[in-house]
VMD Tcl script that builds the backbone (N, CA, C; Angstrom):
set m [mol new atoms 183]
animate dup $m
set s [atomselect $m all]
$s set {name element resname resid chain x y z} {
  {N N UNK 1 A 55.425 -191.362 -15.150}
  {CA C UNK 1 A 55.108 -189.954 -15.388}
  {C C UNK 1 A 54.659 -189.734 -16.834}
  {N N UNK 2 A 55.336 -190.229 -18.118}
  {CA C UNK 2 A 55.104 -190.162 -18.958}
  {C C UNK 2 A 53.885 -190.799 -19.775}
  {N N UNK 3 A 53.159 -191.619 -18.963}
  {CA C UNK 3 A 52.028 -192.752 -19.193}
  {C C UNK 3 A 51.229 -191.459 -18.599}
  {N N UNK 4 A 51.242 -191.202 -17.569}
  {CA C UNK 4 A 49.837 -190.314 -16.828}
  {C C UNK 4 A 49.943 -189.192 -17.938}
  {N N UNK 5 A 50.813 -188.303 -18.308}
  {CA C UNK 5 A 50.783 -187.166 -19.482}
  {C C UNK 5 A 49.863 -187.644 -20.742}
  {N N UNK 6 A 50.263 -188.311 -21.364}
  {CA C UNK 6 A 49.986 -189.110 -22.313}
  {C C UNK 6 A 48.726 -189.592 -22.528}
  {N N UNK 7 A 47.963 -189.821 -20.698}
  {CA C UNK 7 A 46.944 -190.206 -20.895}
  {C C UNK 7 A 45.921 -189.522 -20.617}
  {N N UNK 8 A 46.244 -188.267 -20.111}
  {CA C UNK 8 A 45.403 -186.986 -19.626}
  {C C UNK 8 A 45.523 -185.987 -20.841}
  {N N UNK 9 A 46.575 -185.534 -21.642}
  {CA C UNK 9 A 46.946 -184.687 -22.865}
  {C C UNK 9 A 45.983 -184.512 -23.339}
  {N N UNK 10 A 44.843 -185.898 -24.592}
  {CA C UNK 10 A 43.921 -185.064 -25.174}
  {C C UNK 10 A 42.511 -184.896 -24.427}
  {N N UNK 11 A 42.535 -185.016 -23.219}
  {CA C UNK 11 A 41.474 -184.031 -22.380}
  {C C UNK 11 A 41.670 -182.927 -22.069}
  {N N UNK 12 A 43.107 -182.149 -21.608}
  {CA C UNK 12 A 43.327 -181.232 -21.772}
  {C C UNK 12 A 43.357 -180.040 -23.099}
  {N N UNK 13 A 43.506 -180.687 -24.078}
  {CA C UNK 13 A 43.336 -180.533 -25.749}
  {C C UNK 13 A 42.148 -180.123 -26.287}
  {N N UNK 14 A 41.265 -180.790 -25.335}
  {CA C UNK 14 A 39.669 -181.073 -25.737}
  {C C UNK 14 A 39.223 -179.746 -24.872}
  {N N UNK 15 A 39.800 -179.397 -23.913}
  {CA C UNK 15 A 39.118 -178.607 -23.331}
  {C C UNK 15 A 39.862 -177.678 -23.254}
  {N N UNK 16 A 41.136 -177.133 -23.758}
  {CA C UNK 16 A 41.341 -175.847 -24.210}
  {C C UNK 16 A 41.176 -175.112 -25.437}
  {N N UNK 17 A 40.680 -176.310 -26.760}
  {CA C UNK 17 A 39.776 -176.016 -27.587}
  {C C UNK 17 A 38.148 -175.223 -27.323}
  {N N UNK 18 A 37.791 -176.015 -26.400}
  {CA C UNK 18 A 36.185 -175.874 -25.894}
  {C C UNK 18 A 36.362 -174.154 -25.005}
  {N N UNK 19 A 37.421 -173.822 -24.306}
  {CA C UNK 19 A 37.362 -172.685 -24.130}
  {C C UNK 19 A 37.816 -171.432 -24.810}
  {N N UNK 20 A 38.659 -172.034 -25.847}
  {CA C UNK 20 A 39.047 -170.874 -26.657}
  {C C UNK 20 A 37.676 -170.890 -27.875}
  {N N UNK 21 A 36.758 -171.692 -28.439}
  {CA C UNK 21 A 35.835 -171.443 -28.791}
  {C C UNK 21 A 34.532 -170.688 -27.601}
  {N N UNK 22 A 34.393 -171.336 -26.748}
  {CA C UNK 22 A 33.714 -170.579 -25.734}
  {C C UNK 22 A 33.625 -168.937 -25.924}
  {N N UNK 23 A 35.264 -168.625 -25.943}
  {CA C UNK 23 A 35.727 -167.224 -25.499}
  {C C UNK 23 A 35.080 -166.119 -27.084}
  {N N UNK 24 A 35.305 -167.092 -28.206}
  {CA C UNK 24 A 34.891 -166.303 -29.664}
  {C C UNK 24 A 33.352 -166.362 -29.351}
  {N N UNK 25 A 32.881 -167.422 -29.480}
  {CA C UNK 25 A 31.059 -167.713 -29.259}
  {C C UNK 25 A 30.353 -166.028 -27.970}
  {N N UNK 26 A 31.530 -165.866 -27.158}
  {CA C UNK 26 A 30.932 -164.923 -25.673}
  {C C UNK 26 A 31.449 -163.312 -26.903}
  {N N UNK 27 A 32.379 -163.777 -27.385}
  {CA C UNK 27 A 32.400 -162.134 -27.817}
  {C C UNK 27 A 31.783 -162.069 -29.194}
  {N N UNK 28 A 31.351 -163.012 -30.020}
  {CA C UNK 28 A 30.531 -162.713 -31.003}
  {C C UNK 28 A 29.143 -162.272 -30.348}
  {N N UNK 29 A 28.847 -163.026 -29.531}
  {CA C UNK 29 A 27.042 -162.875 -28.900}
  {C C UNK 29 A 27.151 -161.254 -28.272}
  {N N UNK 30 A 28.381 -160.899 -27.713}
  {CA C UNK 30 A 28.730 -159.348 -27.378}
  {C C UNK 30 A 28.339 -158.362 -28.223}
  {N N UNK 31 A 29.045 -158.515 -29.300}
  {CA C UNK 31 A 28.964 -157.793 -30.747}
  {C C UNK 31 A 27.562 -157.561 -31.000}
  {N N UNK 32 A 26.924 -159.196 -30.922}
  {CA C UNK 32 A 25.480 -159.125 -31.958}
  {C C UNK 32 A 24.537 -158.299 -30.999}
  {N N UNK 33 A 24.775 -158.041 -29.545}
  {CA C UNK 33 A 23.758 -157.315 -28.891}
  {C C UNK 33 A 24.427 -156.272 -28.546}
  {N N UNK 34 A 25.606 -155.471 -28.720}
  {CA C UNK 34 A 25.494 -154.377 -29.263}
  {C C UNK 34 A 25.459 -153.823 -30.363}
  {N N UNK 35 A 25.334 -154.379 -31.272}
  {CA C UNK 35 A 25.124 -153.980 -32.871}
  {C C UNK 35 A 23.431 -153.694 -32.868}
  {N N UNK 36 A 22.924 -154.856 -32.344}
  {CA C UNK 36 A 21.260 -154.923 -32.281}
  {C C UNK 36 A 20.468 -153.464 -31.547}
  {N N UNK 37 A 21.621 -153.107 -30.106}
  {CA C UNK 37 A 21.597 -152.290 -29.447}
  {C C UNK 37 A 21.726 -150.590 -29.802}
  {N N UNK 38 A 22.709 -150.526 -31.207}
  {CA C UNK 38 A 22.796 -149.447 -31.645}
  {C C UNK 38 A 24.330 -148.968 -31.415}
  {N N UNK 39 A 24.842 -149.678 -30.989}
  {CA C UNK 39 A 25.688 -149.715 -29.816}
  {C C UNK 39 A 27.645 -149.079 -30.591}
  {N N UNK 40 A 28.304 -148.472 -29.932}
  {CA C UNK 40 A 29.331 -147.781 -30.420}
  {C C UNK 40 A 29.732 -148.752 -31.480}
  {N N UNK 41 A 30.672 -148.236 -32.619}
  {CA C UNK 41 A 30.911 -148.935 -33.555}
  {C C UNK 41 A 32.790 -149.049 -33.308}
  {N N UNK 42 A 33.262 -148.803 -32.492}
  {CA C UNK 42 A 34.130 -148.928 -32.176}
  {C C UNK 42 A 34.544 -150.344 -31.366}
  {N N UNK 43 A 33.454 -150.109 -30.603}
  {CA C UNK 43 A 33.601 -151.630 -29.311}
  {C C UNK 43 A 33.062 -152.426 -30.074}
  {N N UNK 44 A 32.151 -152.447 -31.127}
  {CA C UNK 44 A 31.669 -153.655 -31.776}
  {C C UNK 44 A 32.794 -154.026 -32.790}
  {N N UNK 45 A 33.320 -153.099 -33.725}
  {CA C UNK 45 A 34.741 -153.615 -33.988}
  {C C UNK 45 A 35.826 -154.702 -33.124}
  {N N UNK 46 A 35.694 -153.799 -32.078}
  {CA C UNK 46 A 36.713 -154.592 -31.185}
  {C C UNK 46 A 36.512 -156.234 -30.665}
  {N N UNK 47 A 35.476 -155.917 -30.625}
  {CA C UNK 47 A 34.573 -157.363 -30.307}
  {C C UNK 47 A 34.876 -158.363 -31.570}
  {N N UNK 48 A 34.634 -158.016 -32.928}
  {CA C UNK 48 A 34.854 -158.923 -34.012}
  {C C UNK 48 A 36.162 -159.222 -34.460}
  {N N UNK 49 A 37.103 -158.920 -33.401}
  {CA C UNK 49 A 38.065 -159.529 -34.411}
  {C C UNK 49 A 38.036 -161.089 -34.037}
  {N N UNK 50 A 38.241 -162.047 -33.046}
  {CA C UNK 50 A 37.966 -163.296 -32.469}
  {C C UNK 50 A 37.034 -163.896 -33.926}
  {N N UNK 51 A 35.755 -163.826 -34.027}
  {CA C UNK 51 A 35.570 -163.973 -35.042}
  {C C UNK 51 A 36.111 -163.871 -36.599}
  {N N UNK 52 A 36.512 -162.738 -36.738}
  {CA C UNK 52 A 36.984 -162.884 -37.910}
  {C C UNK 52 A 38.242 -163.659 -38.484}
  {N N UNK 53 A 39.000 -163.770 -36.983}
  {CA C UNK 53 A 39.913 -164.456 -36.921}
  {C C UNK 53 A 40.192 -165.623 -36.976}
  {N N UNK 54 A 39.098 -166.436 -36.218}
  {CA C UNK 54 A 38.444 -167.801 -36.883}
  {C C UNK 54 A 37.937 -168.396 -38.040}
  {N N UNK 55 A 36.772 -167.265 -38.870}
  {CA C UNK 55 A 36.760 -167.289 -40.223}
  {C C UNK 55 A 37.997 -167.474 -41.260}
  {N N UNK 56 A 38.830 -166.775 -40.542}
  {CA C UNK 56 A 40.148 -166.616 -41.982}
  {C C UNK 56 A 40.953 -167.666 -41.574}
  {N N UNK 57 A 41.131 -168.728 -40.466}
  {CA C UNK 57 A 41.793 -169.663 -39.874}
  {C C UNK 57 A 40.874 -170.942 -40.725}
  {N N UNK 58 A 39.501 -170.866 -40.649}
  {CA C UNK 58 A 39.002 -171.758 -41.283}
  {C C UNK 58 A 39.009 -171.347 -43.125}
  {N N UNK 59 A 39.454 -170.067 -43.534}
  {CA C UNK 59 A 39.389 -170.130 -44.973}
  {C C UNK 59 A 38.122 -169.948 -45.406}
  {N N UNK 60 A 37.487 -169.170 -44.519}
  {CA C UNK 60 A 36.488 -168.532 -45.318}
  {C C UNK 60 A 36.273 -166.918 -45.269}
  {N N UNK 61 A 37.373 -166.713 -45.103}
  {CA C UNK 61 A 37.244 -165.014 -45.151}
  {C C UNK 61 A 38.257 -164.666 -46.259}
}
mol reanalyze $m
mol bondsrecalc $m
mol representation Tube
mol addrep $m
């Protein structure tokens, strides 16, 4: 049991990375076409935090 965990773990790793970036990448592209759009400044707020949240995780905010 502990061999099969062990040996499946960083695929699972790999790909709950790949969707929690997925999920920032879908709501930044949200933002940028309602911002482009004119679009409430409320929901485009709401939309950026994922982003910004990543920025300040990587140390650049």
């Amino acid at each position: 049991m502990n061999m099969i965990f062990d040996a499946i773990m960083p695929y699972v790793l790999v790909l709950g990375l790949l969707g929690l970036f997925s999920c920032f990448w879908m709501a930044e592209q949200t933002r940028r076409s309602l911002a482009a759009k004119g679009g409430e400044d409320g929901v485009i707020n709401a939309l950026s935090w994922p982003w910004r949240l990543m920025l300040r995780v990587a140390g650049r905010a």
